[in-house]
C-alpha positions as CSV (number, residue, x, y, z in Angstrom):
1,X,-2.7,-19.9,-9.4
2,X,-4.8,-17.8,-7.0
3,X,-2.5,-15.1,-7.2
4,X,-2.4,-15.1,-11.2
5,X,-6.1,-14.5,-11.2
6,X,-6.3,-12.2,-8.3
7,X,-3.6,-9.6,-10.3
8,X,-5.4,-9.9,-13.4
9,X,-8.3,-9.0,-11.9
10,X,-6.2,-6.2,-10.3
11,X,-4.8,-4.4,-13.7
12,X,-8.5,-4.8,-14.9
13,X,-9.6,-2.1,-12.2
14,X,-6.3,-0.1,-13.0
15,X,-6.8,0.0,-16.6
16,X,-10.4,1.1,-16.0
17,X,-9.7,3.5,-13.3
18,X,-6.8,5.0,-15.7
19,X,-8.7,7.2,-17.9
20,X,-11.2,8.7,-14.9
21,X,-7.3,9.8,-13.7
22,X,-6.8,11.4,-16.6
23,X,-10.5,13.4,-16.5
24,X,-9.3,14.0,-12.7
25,X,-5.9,15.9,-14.2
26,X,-8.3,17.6,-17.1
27,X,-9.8,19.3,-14.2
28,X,-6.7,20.4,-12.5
29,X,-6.3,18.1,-9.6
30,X,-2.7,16.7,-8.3
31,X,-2.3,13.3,-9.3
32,X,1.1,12.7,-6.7
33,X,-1.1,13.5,-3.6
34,X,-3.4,11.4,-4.2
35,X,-1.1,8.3,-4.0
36,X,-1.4,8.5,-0.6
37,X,-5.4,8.4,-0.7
38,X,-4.9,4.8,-2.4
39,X,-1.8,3.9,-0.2
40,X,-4.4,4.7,3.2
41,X,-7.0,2.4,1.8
42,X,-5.0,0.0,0.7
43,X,-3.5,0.0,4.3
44,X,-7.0,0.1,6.2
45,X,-8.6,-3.3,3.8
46,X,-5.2,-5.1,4.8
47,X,-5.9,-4.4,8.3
48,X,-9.9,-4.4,8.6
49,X,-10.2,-7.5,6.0
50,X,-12.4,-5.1,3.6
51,X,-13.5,-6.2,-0.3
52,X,-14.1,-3.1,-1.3
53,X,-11.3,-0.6,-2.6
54,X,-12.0,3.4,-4.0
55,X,-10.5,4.6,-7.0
56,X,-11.2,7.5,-9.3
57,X,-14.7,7.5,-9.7
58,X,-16.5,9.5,-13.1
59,X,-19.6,10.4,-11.1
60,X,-17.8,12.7,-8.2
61,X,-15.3,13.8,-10.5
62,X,-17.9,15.1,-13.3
63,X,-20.1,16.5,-10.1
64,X,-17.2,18.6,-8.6
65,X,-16.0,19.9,-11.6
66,X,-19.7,20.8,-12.4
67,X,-20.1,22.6,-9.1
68,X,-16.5,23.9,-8.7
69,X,-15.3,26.6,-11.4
70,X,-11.2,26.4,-10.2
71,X,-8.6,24.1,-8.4
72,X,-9.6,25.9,-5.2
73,X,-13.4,25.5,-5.3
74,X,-13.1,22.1,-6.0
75,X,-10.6,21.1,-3.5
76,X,-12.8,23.1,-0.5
77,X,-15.9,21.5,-1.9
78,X,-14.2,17.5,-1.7
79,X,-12.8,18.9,1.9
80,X,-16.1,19.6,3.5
81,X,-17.5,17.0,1.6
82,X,-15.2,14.5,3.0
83,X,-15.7,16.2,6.8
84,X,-19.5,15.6,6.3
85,X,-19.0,11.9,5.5
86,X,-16.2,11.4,7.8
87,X,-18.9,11.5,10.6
88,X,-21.6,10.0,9.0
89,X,-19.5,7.2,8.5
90,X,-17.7,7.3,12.3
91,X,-21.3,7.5,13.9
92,X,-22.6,4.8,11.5
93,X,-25.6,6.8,10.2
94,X,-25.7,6.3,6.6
95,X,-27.6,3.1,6.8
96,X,-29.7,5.5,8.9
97,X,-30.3,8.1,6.4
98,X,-31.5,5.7,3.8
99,X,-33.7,4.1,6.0
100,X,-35.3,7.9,7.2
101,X,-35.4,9.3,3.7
102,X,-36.4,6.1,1.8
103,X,-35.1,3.9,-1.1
104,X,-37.5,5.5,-3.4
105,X,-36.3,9.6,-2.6
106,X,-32.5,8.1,-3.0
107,X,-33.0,6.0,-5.9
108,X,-35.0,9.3,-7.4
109,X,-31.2,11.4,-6.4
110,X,-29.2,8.7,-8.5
111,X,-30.9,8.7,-11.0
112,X,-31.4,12.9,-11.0
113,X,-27.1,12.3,-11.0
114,X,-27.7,10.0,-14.3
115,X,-29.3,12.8,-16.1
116,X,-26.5,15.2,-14.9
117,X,-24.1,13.1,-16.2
118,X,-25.1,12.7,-19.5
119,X,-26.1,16.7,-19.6
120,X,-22.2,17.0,-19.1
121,X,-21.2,14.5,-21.5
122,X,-23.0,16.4,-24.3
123,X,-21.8,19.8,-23.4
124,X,-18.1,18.5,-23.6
125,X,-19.0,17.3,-27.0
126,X,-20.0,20.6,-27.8
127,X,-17.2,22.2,-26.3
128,X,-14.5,19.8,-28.8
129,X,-17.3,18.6,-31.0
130,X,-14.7,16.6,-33.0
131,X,-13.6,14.3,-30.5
132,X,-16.3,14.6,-28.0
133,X,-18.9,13.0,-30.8
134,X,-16.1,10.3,-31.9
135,X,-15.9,9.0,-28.4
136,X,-20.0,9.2,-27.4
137,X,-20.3,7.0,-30.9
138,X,-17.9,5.0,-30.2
139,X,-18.4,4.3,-26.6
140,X,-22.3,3.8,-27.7
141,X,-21.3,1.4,-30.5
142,X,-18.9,-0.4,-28.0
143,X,-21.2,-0.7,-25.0
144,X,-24.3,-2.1,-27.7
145,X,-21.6,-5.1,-29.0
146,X,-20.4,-5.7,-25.1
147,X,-22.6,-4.4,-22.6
148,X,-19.4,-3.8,-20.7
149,X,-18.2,-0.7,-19.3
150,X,-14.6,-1.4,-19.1
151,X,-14.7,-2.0,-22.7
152,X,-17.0,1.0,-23.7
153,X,-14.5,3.3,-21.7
154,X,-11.0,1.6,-23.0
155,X,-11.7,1.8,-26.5
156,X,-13.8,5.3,-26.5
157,X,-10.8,6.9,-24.9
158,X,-8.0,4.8,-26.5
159,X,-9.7,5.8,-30.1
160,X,-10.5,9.5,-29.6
161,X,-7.3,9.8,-28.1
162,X,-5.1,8.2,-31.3
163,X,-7.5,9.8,-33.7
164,X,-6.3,13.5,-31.8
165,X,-2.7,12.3,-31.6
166,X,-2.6,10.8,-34.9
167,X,-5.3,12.8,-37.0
168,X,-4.2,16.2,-35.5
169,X,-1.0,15.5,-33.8
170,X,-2.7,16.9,-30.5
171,X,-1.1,17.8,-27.2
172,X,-1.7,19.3,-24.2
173,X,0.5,20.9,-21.6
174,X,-0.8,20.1,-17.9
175,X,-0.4,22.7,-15.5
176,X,2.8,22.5,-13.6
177,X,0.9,22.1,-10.1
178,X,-0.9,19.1,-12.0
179,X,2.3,17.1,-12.7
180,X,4.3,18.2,-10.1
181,X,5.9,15.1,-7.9
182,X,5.8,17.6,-4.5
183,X,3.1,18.6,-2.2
184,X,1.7,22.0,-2.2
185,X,-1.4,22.9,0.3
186,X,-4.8,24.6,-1.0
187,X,-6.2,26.4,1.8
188,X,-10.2,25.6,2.2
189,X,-12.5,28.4,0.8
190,X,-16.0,28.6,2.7
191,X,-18.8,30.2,1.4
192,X,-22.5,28.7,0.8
193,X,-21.6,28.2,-2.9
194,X,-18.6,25.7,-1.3
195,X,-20.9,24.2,1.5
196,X,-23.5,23.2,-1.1
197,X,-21.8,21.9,-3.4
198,X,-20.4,19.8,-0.4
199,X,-23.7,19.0,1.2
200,X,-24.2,17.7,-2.9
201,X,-20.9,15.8,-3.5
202,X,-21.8,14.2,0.3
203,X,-24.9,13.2,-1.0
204,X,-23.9,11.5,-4.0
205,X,-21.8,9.4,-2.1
206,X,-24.1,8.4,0.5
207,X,-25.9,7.0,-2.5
208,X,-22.5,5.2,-4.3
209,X,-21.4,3.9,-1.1
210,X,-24.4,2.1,-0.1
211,X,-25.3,1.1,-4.1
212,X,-21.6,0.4,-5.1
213,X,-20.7,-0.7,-2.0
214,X,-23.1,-3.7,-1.5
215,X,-23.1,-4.5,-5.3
216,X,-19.4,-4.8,-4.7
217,X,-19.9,-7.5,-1.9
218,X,-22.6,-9.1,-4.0
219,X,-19.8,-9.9,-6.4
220,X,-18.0,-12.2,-3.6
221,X,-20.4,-14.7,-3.4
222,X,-20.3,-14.5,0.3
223,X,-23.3,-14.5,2.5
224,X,-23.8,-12.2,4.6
225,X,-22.6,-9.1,2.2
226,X,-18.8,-8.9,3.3
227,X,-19.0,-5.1,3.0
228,X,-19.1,-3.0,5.7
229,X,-20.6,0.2,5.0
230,X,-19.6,2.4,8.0
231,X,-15.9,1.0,7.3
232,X,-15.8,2.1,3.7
233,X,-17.4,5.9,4.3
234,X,-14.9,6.2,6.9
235,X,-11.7,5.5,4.7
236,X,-13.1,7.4,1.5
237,X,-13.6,10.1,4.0
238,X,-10.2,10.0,5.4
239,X,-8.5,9.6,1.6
240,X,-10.4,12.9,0.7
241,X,-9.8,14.5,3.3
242,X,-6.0,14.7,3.6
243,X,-5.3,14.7,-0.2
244,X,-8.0,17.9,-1.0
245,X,-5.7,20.0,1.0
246,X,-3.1,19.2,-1.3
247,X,-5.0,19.9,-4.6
248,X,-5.4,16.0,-5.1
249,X,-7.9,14.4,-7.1
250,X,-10.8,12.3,-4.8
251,X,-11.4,8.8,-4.8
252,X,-14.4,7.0,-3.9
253,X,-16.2,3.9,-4.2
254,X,-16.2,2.0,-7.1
255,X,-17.9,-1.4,-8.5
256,X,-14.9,-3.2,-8.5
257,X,-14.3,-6.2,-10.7
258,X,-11.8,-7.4,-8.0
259,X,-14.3,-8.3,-5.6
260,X,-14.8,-11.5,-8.0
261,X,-11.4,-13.0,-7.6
262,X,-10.1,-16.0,-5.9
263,X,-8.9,-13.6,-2.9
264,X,-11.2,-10.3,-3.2
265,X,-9.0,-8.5,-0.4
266,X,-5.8,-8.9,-2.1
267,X,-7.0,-8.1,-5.2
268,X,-8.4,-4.8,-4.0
269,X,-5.1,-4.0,-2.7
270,X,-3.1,-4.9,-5.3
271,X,-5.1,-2.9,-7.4
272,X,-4.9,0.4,-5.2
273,X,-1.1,0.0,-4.5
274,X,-0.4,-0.4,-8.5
275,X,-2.3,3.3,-9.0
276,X,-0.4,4.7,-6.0
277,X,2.6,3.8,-8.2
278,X,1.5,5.0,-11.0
279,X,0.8,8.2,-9.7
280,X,3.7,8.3,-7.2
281,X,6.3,7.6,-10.7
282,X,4.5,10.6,-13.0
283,X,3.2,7.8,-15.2
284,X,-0.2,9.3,-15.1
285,X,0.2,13.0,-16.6
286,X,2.4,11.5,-19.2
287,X,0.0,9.7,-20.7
288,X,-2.8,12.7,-19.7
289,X,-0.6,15.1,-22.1
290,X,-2.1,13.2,-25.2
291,X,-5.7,12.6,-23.9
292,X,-8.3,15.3,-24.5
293,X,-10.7,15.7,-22.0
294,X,-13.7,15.3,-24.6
295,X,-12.6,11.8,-24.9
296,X,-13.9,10.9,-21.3
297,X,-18.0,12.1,-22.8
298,X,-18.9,9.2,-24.1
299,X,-18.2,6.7,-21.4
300,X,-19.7,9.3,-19.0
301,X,-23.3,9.3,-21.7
302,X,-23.2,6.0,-21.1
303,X,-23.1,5.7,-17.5
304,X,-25.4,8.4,-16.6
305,X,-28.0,7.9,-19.4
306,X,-28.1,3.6,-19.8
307,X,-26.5,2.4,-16.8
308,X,-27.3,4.5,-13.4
309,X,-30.3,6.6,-14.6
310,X,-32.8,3.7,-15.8
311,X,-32.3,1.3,-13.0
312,X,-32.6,4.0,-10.6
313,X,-35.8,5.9,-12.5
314,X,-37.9,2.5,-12.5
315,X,-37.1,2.0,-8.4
316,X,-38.1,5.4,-8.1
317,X,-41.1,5.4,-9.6
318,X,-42.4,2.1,-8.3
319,X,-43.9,2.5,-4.8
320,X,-46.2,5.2,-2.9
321,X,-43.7,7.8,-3.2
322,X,-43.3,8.1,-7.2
323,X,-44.3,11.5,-7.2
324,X,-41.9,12.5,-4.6
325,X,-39.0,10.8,-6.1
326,X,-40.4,12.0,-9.9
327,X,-39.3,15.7,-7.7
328,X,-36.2,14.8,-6.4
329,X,-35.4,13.4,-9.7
330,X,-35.8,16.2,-11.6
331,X,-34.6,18.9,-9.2
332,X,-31.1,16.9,-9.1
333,X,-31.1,17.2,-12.5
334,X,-31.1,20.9,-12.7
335,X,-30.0,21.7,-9.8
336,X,-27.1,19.5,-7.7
337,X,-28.2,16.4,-5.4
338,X,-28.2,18.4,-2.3
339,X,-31.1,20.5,-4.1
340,X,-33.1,17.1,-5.2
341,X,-32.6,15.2,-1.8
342,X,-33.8,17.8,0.2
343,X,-37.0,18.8,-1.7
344,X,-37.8,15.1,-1.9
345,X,-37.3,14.8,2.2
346,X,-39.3,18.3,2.7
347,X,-42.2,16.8,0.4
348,X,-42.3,13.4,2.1
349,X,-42.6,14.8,5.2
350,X,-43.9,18.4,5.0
351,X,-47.5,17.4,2.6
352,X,-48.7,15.0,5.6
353,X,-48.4,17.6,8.2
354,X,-50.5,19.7,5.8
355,X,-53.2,17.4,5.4
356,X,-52.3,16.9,1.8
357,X,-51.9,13.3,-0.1
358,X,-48.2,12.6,-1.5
């Protein structure tokens, strides 16, 4: 019955990934395209043995959205994103950058991400105050009773959206480029606007991949962790890369329930080749047309402000560096995680060459 409990685990992931979809259409990205981001993962973890899959992922989503004001910002900002971790991943440096910069400086960028997150969670609810304040209560009511994401994000999005649909018979028409079943190519836009906010998406990842990544592998049971880190950078790269010059939604790495079952590969692949149908069949903007985006804020509140940002905060601030990381933390939160990780590297290593204490 292996297989039984491998697909369960399988439409777990899929029904949790679902909604973050549905944020990913809210900000105008083409779901079709990014089939084939799942299809190319699912291909590489068949071949390479790999545990971890990528899916839609809240934190990059909410981040390029934040940084990018149009389809064509965002889409240039996941391409040169995905170039910059294409080779960090191919010349197996990311282990490398943690190791330079310090767990306390990243932990301090995380958590920075946390409090950006929830920042964008209450400016949604402002935005549609009567269903972005439903969902952040119910997801906070939800999450207090379960301490389960996947449960604070089905029933937070599955109740705002029946109360719109319902209450006041909402719906929304996506854009036609959204929900089109064809391919259509967004040429890259550079300018230092588009490179930061790639330098900040790259470094958010750097961060997920190396935190979700092993938490992921942890999940196994298996000794050494199965993961391997260079592998997974590589194909999340590769996904992003082709589908952003399509106008695709990115995918990244996830903590993924699937890692748990009997057969953690083949549950990871089941899982990705049942969203590349989903999206390859126009399921997805079907059920996006009666989804508001507000509905997404309270599952992202409760990510950024209970789950990543106190775990993250107390690492950072226990060890030599506190201060530092206190910096980066706070700069990330105003500004982008590009911003926060380089002021915490340029205090960890500029104050000692000036004589002065950290």
């Amino acid at each position: 019955m292996h297989w039984l409990a491998d697909f369960l685990a399988a439409i777990g992931v899929v029904l949790n990934g679902i909604p973050q979809g549905i944020m990913a259409m809210t900000l105008g990205f083409a779901v079709f395209p990014t089939a084939f981001s799942f299809g190319l993962a699912a291909l590489v973890n068949g071949v390479a043995g790999s545990v971890a899959p990528i899916s839609f992922q809240a934190e990059s989503l909410a981040l390029t959205g934040h940084l990018g004001k149009n389809l064509r910002e965002r889409t240039s900002i996941i391409f040169f994103g995905a170039t910059i971790m294409l080779v960090i991943g191919l010349t197996g440096s990311l282990t490398k950058i943690v190791d330079v910069l310090g767990s306390q400086i990243m932990a301090g960028m995380m958590a920075g991400v946390g409090l950006m997150l929830a920042k964008i969670a209450l400016q949604m609810a402002k935005d549609e105050a009567h269903f972005g304040w439903l969902s952040i209560g119910m997801a906070a009511v939800t999450y207090i009773i379960s301490h389960d994401l996947v449960w604070t994000i089905a029933i937070s999005v599955i109740g705002t959206s029946g109360y719109a649909v319902i209450g006041e018979h909402y719906r929304v028409t996506l854009p036609a480029h959204v929900t089109a079943r064809k391919f259509q190519f967004v040429k890259p836009l550079v300018s230092v606007k588009i490179l930061r906010g790639a330098l900040s998406l790259a470094c958010l990842n750097i961060g997920a991949n190396i935190s979700y990544g092993l938490i992921t592998g942890q999940m196994t049971g298996q000794k050494p962790n199965p993961v391997n880190l260079n592998l997974l950078t590589s194909t999340q790269a590769l996904a992003d890369f082709g589908t952003s010059l399509l106008g695709g939604a990115p995918v990244e790495t996830i903590i993924s329930a699937t890692a748990s079952a009997p057969e953690p590969v083949v549950a990871g692949i089941i899982m990705m080749l049942i969203m590349a149908v989903i999206l390859l069949l126009g399921w997805l903007p079907k059920i996006g047309q009666y989804v508001p985006s507000a509905s997404i804020a309270g599952f992202l509140l409760i990510l950024g402000a209970v789950v990543i940002f106190p775990e993250n905060a107390a690492t950072a601030m226990h060890g030599s560096l506190s201060t530092v990381a206190g910096i980066t933390l706070v700069v990330t939160a105003l500004v982008d995680p590009f911003t926060g990780l380089l002021s915490g590297a340029l205090l960890k290593f500029g104050l000692p060459l000036l004589g002065l204490g950290i």
